[in-house]
C-alpha positions in Angstrom: -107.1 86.0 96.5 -103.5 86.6 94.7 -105.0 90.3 94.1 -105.3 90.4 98.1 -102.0 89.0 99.0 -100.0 91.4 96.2 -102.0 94.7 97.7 -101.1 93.7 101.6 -97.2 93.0 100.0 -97.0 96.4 98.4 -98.7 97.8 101.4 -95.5 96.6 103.2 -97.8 94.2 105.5 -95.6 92.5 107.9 -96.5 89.2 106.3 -93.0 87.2 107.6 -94.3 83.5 107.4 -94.5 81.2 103.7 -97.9 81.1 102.0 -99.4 79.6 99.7 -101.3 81.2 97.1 -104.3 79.8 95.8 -103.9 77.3 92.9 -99.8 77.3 93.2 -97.9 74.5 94.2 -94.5 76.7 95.4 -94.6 78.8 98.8 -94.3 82.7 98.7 -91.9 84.0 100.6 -93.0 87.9 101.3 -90.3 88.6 103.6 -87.3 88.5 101.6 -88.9 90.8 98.8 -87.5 94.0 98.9 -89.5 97.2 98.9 -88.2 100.4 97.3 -91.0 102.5 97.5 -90.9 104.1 100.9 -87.0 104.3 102.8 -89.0 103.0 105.9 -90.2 99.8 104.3 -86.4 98.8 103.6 -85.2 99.2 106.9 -83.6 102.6 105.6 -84.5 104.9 108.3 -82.2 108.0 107.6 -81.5 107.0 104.4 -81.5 109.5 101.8 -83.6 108.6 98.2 -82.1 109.1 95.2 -83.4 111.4 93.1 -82.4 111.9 89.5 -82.4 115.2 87.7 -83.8 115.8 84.4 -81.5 115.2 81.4 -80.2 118.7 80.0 -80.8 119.2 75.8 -77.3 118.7 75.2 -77.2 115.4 77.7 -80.6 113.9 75.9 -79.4 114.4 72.5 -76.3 112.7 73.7 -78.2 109.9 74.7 -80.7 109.9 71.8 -77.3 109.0 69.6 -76.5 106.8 71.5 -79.4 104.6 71.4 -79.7 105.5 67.7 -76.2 104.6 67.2 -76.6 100.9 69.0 -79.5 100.2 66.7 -77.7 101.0 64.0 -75.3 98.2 64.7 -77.9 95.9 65.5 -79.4 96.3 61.7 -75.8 96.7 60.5 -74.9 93.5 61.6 -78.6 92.1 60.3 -77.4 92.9 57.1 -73.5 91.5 57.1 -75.1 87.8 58.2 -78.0 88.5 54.9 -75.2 89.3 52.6 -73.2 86.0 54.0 -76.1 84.3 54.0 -76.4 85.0 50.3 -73.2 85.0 49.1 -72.6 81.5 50.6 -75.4 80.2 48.1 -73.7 82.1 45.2 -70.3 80.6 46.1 -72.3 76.9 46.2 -74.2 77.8 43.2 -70.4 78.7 41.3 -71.8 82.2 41.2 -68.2 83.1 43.0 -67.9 87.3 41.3 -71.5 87.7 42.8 -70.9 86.1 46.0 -67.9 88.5 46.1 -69.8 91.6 45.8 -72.0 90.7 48.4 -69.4 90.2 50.8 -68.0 93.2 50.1 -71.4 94.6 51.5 -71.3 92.6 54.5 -67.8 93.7 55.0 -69.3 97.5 55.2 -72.0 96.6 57.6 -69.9 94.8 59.8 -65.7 94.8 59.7 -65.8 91.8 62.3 -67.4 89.1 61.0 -65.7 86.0 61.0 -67.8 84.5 58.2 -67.5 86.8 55.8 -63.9 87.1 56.0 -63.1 83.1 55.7 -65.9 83.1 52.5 -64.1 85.9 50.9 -61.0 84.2 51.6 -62.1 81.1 50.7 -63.3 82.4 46.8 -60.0 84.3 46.1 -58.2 81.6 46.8 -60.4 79.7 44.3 -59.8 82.4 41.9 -56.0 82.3 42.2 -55.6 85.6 44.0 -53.7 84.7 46.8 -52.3 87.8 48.4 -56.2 88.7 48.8 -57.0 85.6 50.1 -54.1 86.3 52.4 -55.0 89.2 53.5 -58.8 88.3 54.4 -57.7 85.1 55.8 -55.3 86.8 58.1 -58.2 89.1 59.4 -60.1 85.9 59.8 -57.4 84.6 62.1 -57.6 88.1 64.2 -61.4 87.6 64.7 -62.9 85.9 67.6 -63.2 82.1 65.9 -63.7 78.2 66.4 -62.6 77.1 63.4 -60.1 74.5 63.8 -58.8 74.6 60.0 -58.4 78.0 59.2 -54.7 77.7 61.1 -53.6 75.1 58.6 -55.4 76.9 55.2 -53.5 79.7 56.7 -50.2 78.2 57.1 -50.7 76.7 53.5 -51.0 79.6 51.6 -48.2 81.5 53.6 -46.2 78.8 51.8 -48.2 79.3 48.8 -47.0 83.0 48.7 -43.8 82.2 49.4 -43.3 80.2 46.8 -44.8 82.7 44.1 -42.0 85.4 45.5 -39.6 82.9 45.0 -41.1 82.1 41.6 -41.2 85.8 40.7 -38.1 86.7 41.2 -36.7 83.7 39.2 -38.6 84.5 36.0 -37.5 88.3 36.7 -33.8 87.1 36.5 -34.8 85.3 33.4 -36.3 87.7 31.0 -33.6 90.5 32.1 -31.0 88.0 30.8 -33.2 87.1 27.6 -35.9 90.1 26.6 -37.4 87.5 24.1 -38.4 84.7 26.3 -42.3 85.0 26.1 -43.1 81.8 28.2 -41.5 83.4 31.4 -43.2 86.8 30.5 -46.3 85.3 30.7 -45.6 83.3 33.6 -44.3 86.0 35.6 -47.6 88.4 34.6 -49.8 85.4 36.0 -47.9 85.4 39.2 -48.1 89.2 39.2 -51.8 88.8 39.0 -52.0 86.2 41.9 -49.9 88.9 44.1 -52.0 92.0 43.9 -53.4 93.1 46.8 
């Protein structure tokens, strides 16, 4: 019966009223379907039917990298969220140098992932290398986010970094004015470490 009703509806039957199928509770209504097999059948008398040419080489290899290119991405960004994925249970297992490596990865396969960059962030900071953590956290913050607390981390270690220039250039003054002062030597080669980019 359905069978019956779809072949007099492609047939462009002037069916106009609701029917009921066999077996279905809702009402068909066959005259506001739109045909687009035959101009006539849409009411397009004088209409003309758009016909599209065949793609040239140069226009289908265009396309073929195209398409190639988008599921590229799609794997790409597969990837980034198994790296994070694994790299989160290194950082929770205190496995933070290969958590690190795989977010390096996931950088690769995808630059704009928010997760990765707040992990990353996250770890240097554990590891006392704040102007990296800086600078990850700061492309956190440029990437589309709802994290309420990365604001305030961010804020903090702005001071953070503040205060180790300030520190930095205190022990510089120092150890020019006494060569032999080993304390501040040391101190200021720890900060030095915790500023590298």
């Amino acid at each position: 019966m359905r069978s019956f009703f779809l072949l007099l509806t492609l047939l462009g039957a002037g069916v106009g009223a609701l029917m009921y199928l066999k077996g279905c509770d809702a009402p068909v209504d066959f005259a506001g379907i739109r045909f687009s097999f035959h101009p006539t059948m849409t009411g397009g008398e004088g209409k003309k039917q758009v016909v599209k040419k065949p793609l040239t080489a140069s226009e289908a290899r265009a396309l073929e990298a195209k398409e190639m290119a988008e599921r590229g991405l799609v794997q790409s960004t597969a990837r980034a969220q198994e790296y994070l994925t694994t790299a989160t249970n290194d950082y929770f297992q205190g496995q933070l140098q290969d958590a690190l490596l795989r977010l390096e990865r996931a950088k690769w396969h995808n630059p704009y992932n928010y997760g990765v960059f707040r992990l990353s962030g996250q770890i240097f900071l554990e590891l006392n290398q704040y102007r990296k953590a800086f600078n990850d956290w700061s492309r956190a913050a440029q990437l589309p986010n709802d994290d309420q607390y990365l604001k305030d981390d961010y804020n903090v270690l702005k001071r953070v970094l503040t205060y180790n220039r300030q520190e930095m250039d205190r022990l510089q003054r120092r150890v020019n004015r006494n060569p032999d002062d080993l304390v501040a030597k040391e101190h200021l080669k720890e900060l030095e470490l915790q500023m590298q980019e």
